[in-house]
N, C-alpha and C positions, 0 to 999 in steps of 0.2 A: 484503499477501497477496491473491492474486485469490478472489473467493467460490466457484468450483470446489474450488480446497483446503481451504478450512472446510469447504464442504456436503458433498466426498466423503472426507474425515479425522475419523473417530469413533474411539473408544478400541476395540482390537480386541479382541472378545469368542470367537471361535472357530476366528480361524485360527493356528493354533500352527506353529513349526518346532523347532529345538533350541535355543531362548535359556533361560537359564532362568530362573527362577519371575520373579524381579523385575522380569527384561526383559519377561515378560509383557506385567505388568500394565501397564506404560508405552506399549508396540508402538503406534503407531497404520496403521492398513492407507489409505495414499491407495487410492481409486476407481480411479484410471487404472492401479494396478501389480493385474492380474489372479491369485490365489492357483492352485496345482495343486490346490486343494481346492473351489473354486468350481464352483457347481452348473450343470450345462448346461443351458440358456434352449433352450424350445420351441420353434419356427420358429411365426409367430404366424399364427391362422387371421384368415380374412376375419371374421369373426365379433366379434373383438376388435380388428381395425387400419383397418378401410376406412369407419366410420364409420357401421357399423349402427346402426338403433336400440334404446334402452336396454334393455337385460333384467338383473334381476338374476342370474340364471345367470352374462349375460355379464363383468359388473364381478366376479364371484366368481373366473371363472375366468381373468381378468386379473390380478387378485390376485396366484393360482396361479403364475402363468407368471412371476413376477419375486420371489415368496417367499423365503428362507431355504431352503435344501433341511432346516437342523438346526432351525429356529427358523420354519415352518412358517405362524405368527400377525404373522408380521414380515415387511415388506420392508424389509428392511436398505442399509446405504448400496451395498454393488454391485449391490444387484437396483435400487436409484432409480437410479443412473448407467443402468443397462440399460436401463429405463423410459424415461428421458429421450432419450439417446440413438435408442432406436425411434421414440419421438412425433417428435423431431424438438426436442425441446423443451432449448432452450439452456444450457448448467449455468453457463455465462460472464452470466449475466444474471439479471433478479429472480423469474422466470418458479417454479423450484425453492422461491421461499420464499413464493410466492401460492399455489403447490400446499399447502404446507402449512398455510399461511392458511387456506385454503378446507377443508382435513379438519379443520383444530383439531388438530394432531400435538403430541405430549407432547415426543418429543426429535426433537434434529437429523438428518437424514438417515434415522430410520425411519418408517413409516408403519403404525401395527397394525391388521389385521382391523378392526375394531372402526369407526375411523377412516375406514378406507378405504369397506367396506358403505354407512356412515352419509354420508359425502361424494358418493361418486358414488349415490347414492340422491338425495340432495337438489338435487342436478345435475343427471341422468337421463342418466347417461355411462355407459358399460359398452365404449367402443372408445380406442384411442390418439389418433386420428385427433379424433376429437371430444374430447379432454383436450387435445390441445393447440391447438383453436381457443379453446377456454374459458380457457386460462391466457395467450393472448394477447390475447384481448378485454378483460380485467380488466388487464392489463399498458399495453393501447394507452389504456386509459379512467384508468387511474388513476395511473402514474406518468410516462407519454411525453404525456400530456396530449390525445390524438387526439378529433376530433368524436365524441361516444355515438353509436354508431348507433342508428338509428327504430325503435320497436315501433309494430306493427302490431294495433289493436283493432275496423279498422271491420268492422260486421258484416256475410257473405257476402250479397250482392245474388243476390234470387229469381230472376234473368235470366241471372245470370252463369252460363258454361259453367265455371269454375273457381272454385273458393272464395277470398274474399282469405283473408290468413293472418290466425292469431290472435294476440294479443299472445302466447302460450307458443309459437306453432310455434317450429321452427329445430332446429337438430340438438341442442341441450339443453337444458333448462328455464331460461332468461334472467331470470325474476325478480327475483332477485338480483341480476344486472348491472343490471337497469334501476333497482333500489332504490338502487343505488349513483349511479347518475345523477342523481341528487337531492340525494345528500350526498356529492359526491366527496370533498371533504377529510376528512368524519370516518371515511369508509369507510377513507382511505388512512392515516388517524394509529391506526384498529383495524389495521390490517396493519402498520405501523412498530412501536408497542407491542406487538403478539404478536411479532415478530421477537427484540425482548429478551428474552422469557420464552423464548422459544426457544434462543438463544444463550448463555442463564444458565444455569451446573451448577449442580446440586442443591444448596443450603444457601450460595452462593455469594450478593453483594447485587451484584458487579461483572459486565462482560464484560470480553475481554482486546482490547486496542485494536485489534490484529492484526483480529479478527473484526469491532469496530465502524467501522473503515475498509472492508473489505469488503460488507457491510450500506450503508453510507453510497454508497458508488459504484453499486451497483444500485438504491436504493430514493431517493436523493434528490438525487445530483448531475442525472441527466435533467429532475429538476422545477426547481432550483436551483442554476444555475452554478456561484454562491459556495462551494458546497460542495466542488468541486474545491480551489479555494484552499485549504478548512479544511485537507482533504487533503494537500496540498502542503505547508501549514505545520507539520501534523502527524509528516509523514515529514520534514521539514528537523530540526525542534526535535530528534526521536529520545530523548525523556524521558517522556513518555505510555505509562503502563503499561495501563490500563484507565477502563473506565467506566462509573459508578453510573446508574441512572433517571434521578436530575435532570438528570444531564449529559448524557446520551442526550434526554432530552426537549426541552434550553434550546437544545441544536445544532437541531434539526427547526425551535424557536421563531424562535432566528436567523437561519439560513437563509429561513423564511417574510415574517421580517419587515422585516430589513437589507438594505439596498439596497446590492447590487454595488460601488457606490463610499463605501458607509458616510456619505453627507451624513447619513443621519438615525437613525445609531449614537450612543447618550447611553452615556455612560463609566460614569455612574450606575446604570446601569437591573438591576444588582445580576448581571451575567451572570457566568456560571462563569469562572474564573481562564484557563480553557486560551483561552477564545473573547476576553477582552482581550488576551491575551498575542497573539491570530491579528491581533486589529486592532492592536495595535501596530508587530507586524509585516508586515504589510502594506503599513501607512502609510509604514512605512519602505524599503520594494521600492519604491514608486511614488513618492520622493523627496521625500517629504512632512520627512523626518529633514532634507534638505539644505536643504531652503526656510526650516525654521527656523533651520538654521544661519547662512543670509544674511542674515536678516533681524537675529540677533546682532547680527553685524557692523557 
């Protein structure tokens, strides 16, 4: 399943037609299928798109302009497709689950007040324009592997007709991004483990495989080839129902630590049942099953 259909498929809380009661509760509303009850999006000022500088005002009334028209304190899963869409900001990619990364968001696809203040505060974001440089720079830094860009600390020269910049200019507070430059990999194993707590329903210990193959294509096949493979052997087998933390965890381990052609894959090394069964099958795509067999012979 592509991670557009997870992130814009929540259980539907208020759009109703004639199903009843039971069908309710089950409905889920895709993002892409637009409701006649859907609240109409304000044509967006310069104020909030082109990349002004941060005001609290302006991140409020950003907010505003993609809220719930019934649920006020919420931007629910059509107002983030709307959101995304205006930034520019890709929902086919990892981009939507960094967003949420970076506010600390309780569930999928919503974003509360609360969340949102608190995130582009510690940002200094109040424009679309400037949310979706920032969830590209963490995107290009942390999972596409691209060079950090330089922060600039040297102090402005008394001669100089221009100030050098400071390490915080730039159109929002980098901080962050640069602390992340330091520890890229634990930065990005705090964004893989928030992703599960993300993707786990309430009182639930699993996710449903569906979602952790989706999660896995955006968040670690661009850093780790072999992860495709898992993929592939995942959707071949077609018996993988779901997946607990460990198992979520030992894939990210494997991936990190297995080398592509498995030379320095140890059978022992206690790994989850699905991830022997991928190298078994593997070894047997790339004819590893036949070599033995000749050598039988």
């Amino acid at each position: 399943m592509r991670l557009s259909s997870i992130v814009c498929c929540v259980p539907n809380r208020t759009i109703y037609h004639s199903e009843d009661e039971g069908s309710r509760k089950s409905k889920k509303l895709p993002m892409s299928v637009k409701s006649s009850t859907a609240k109409n999006i304000k044509p967006a000022s310069s104020e909030i798109s082109d990349g002004a500088p941060y005001s609290a005002a302006g991140a409020l009334k950003l907010f505003a302009r993609f809220a719930d028209v019934e649920e006020p304190d919420v931007i629910g899963p059509e107002g983030l497709e709307t959101l995304c869409t205006e930034a520019g900001v890709p929902m086919e990619g990892a981009q939507p689950l960094i967003l949420a990364w970076q506010l600390g968001t309780k569930e999928m696809a919503k974003i509360r007040k609360e969340e949102w203040v608190k995130g582009m505060e510690d940002l200094r974001i109040s424009s679309l324009k400037t949310l979706a440089l920032a969830l590209q720079d963490l995107e290009d830094l942390l999972i596409l592997g691209k060079p950090p860009m330089q922060r600039f600390s040297t102090p402005p020269s008394k001669k100089a007709t221009k100030a050098v910049p400071t390490e915080n200019d730039g159109p929002y507070d980098r901080d962050r991004y640069f602390r992340y430059t330091f520890m890229k990999e634990r930065a990005f194993l705090e964004l893989y483990q928030f992703c599960f707590g993300l993707a786990k329903t309430e009182g639930s210990r699993n996710i449903d495989m569906e979602t952790a193959t989706a999660f896995w294509s955006v968040l670690v096949v661009p850093k780790y080839p072999i992860t495709a493979e898992i993929l592939d052997f995942i959707n071949a087998k077609g018996t993988f129902k779901g997946v607990n933390k460990d198992l979520w965890n030992m894939t990210l381990e494997f991936c990190e630590t297995v080398s592509p052609n498995l030379d320095n894959y140890e059978a022992d090394g206690a790994w989850p049942t699905m991830l022997d069964e991928f190298v078994t099958w593997k070894k047997g795509k790339n004819g590893d099953e036949g070599e033995n067999k000749a050598g039988e012979e």
